[in-house]
Backbone as CSV, one residue per row, in Angstrom:
resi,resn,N_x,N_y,N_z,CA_x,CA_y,CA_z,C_x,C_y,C_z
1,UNK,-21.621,-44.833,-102.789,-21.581,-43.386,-102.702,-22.845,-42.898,-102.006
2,UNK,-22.724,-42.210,-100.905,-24.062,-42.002,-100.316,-24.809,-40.647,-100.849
3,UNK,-26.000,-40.951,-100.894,-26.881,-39.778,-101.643,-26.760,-38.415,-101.023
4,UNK,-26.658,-37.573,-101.984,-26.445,-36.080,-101.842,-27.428,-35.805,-100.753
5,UNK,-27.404,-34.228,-99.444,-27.652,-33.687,-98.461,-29.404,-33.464,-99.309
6,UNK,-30.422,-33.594,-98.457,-31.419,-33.431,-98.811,-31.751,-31.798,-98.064
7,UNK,-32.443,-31.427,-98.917,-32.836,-29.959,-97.992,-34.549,-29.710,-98.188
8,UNK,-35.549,-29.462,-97.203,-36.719,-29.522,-97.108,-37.239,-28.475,-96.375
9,UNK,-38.622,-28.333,-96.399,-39.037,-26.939,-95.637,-39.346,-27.600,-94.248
10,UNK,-38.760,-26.509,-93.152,-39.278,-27.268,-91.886,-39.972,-26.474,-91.191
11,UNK,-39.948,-26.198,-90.025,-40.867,-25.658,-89.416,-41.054,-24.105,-89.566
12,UNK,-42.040,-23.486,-89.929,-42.400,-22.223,-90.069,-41.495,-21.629,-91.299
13,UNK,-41.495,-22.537,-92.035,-41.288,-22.574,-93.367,-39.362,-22.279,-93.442
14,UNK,-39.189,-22.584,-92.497,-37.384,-22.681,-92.521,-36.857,-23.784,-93.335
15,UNK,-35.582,-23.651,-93.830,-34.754,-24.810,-94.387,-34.521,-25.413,-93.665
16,UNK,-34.241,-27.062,-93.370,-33.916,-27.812,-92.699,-33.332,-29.034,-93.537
17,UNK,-32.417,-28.582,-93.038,-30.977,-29.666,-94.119,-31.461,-31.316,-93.281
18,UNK,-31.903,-32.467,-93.984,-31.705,-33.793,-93.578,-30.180,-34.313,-93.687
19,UNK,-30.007,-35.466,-92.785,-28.871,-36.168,-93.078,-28.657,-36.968,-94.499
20,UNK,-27.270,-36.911,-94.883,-27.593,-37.780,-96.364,-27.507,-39.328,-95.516
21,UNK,-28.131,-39.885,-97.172,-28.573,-41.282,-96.894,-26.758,-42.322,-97.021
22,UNK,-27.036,-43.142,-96.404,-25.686,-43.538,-96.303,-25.361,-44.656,-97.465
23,UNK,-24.214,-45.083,-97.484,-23.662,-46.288,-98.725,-24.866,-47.070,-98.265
24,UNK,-25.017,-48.033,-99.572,-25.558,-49.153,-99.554,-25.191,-50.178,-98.830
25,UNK,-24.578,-50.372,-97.879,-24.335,-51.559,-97.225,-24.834,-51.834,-95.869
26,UNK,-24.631,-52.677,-95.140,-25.348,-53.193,-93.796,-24.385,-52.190,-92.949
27,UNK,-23.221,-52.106,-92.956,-22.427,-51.409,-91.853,-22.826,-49.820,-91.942
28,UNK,-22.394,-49.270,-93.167,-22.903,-47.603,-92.992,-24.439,-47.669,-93.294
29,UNK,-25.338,-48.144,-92.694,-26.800,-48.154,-92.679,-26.584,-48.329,-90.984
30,UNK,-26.347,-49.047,-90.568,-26.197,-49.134,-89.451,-25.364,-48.242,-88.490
31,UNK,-24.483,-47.386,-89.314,-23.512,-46.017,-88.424,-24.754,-44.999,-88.626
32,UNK,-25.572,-44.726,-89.691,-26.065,-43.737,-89.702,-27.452,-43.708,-88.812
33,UNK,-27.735,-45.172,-88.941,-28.764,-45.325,-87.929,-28.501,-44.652,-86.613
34,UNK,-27.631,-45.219,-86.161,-27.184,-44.991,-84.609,-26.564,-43.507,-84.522
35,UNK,-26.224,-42.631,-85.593,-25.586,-41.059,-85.678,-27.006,-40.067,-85.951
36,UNK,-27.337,-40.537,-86.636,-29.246,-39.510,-87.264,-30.466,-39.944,-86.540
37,UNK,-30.372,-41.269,-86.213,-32.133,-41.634,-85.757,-31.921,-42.960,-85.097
38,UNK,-31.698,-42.767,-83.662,-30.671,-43.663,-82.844,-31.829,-44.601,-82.327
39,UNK,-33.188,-44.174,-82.163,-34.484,-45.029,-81.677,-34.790,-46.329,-82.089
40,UNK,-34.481,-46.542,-83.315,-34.792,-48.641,-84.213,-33.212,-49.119,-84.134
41,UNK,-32.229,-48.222,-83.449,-31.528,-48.910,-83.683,-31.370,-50.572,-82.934
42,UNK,-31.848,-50.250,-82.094,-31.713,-52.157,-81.004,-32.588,-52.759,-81.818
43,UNK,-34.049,-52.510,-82.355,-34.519,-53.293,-82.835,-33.824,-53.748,-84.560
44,UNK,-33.090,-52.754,-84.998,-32.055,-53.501,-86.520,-31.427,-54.190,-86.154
45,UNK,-30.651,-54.274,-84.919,-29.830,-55.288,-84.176,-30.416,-56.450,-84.162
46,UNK,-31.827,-56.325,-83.200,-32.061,-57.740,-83.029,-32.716,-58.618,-84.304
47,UNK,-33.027,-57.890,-84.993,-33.905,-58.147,-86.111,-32.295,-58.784,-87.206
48,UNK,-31.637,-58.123,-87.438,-30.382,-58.271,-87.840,-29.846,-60.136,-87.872
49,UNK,-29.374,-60.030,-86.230,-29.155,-60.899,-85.698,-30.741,-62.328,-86.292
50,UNK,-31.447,-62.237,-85.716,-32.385,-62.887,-86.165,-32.487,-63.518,-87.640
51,UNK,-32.389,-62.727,-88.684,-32.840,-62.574,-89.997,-31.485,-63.209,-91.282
52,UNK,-30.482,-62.763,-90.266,-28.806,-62.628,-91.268,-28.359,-63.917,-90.447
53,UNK,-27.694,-63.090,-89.054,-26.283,-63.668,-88.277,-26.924,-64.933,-87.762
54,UNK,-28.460,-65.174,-87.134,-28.944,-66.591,-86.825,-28.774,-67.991,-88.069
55,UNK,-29.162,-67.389,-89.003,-29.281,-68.278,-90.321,-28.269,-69.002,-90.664
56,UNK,-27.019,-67.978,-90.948,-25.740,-68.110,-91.358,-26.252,-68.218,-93.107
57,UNK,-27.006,-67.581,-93.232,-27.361,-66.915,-94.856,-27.368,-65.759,-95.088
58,UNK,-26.662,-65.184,-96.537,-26.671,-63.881,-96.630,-28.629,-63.564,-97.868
59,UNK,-28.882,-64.143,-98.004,-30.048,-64.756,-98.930,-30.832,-63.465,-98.665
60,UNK,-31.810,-63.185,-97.242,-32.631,-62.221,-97.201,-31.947,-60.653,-96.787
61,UNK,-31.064,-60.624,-96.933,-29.909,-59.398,-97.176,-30.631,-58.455,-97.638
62,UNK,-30.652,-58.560,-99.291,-31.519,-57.179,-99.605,-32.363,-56.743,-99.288
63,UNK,-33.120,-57.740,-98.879,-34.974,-57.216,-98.602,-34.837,-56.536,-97.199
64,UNK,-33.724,-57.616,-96.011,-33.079,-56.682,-95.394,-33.220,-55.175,-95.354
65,UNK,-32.085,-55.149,-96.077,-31.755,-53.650,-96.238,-32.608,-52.486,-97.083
66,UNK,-33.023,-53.304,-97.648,-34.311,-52.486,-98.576,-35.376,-51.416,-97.533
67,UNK,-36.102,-52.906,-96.712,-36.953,-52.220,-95.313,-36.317,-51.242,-94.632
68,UNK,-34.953,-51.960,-93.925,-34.131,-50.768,-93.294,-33.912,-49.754,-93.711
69,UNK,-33.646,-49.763,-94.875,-32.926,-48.295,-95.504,-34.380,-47.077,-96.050
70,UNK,-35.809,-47.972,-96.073,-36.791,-47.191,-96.611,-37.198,-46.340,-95.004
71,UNK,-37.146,-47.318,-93.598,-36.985,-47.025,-92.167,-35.821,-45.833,-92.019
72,UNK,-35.105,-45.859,-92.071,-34.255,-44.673,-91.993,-34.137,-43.972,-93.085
73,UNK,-34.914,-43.932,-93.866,-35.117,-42.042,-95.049,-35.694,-42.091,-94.313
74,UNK,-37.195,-42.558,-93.560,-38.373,-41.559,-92.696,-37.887,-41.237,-91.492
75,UNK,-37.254,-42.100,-90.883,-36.702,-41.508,-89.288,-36.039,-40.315,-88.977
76,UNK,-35.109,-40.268,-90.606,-34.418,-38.977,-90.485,-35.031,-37.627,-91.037
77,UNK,-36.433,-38.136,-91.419,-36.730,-36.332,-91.545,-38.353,-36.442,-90.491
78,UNK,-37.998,-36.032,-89.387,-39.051,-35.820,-88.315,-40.220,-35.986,-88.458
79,UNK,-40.557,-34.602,-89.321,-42.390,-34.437,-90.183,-42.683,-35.470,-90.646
80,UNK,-41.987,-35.929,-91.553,-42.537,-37.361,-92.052,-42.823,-38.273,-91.064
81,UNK,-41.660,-38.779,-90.663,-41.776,-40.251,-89.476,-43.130,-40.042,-88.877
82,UNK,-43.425,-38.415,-87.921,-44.745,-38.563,-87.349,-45.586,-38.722,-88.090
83,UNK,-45.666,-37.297,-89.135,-46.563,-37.681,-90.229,-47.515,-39.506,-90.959
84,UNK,-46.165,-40.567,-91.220,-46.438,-41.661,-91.489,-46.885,-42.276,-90.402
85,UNK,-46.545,-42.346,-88.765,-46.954,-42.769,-87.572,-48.318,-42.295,-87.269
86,UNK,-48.433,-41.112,-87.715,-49.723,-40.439,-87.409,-51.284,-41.234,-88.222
87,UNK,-50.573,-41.393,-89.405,-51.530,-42.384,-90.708,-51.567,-43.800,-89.776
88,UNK,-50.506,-44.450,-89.442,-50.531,-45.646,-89.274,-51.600,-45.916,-87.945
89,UNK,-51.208,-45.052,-86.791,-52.232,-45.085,-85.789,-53.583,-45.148,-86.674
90,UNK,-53.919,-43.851,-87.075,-55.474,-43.438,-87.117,-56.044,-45.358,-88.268
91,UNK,-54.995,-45.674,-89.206,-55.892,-46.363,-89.335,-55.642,-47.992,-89.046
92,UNK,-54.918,-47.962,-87.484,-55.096,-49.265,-87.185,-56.456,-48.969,-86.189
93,UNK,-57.295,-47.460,-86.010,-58.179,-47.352,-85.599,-59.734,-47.663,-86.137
94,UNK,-59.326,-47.181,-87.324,-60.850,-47.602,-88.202,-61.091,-48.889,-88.483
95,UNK,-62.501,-49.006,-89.083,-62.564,-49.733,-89.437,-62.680,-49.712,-91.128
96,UNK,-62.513,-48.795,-91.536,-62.356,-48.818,-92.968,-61.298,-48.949,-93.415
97,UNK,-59.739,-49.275,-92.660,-58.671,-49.424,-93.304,-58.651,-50.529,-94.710
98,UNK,-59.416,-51.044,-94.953,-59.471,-52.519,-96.004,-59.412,-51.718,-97.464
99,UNK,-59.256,-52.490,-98.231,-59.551,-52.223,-99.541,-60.043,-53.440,-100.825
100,UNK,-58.879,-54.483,-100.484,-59.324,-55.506,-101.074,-58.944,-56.923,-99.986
101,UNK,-59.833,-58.135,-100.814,-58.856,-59.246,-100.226,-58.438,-60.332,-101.404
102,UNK,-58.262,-61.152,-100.984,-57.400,-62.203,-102.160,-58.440,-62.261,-103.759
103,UNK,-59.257,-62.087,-103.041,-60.147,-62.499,-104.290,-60.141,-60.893,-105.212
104,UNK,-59.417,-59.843,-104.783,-59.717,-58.437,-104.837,-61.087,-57.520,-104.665
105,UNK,-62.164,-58.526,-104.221,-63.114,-58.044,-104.235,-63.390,-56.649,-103.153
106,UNK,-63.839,-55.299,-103.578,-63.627,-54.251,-102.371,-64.800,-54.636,-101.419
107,UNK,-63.917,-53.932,-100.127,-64.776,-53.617,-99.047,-64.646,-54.917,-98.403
108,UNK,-63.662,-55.586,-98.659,-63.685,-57.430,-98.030,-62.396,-56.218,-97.122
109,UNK,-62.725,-56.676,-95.900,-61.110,-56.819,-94.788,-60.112,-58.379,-94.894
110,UNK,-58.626,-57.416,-94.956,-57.522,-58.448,-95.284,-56.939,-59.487,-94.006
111,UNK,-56.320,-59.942,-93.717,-56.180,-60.184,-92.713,-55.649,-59.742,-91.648
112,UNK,-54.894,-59.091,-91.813,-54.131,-57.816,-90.626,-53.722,-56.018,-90.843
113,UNK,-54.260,-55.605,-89.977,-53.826,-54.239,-90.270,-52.258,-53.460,-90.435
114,UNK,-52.256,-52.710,-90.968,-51.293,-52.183,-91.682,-49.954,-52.083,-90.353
115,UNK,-50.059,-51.817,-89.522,-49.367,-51.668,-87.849,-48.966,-53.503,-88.166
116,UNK,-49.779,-54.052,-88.128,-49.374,-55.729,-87.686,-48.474,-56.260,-88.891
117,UNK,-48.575,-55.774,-90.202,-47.919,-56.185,-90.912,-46.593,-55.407,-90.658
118,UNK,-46.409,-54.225,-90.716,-44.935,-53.663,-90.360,-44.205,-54.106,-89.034
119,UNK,-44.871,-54.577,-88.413,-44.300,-55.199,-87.003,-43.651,-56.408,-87.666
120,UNK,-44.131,-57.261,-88.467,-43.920,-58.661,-88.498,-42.672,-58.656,-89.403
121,UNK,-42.609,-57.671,-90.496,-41.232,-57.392,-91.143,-40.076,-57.880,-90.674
122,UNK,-39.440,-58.054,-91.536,-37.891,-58.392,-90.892,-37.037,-57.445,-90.616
């Protein structure tokens, strides 16, 4: 059952109805991709293909769809997507993006910035 019509303040304080979120599955995640926020769609494809249809395992499925589906709530409401793009730039710029590392000790840098880890996702 796909989640009820979201409604949010948009620009100059107008309503701006989002798309609802679609069924849980790989196919209507993938219609709504390509109908609301048509830009990741080649890369769910290839990533898809890669991750699922190369394997011939359904195994990393959820985590799959988990990423995807957390990728399209932000794509489909504008402010955000930049908003979160906007964070992600500024701090693959600093150098204070760190917080901990294995040992948790602060102020240690981890091994890759926050940009390199979302790239590497499935």
């Amino acid at each position: 059952m796909p989640a009820p019509a979201l409604h949010v303040e948009g620009r100059e304080g107008e309503p701006q109805r989002l798309p609802t979120m679609p069924e849980h599955t790989p196919r209507a995640l993938r219609s709504a991709i390509q109908e609301h926020a048509p830009r990741p769609l080649p890369d769910f494809e290839t990533r898809w293909k890669r991750v699922i249809g190369d394997t011939f395992t359904i195994t990393p499925a959820p985590a799959f769809m988990r990423l995807w589906w957390t990728q399209h709530a932000t794509e489909r409401h504008p402010a955000l997507d930049s908003h979160l793009r906007d964070l992600d730039a500024r701090a693959a710029k600093t150098d204070e993006w760190w917080a901990t590392t294995d040992s948790g000790a602060a102020g240690s840098r981890p091994a890759a910035p926050l940009a390199a880890l979302s790239a590497a996702a499935p």
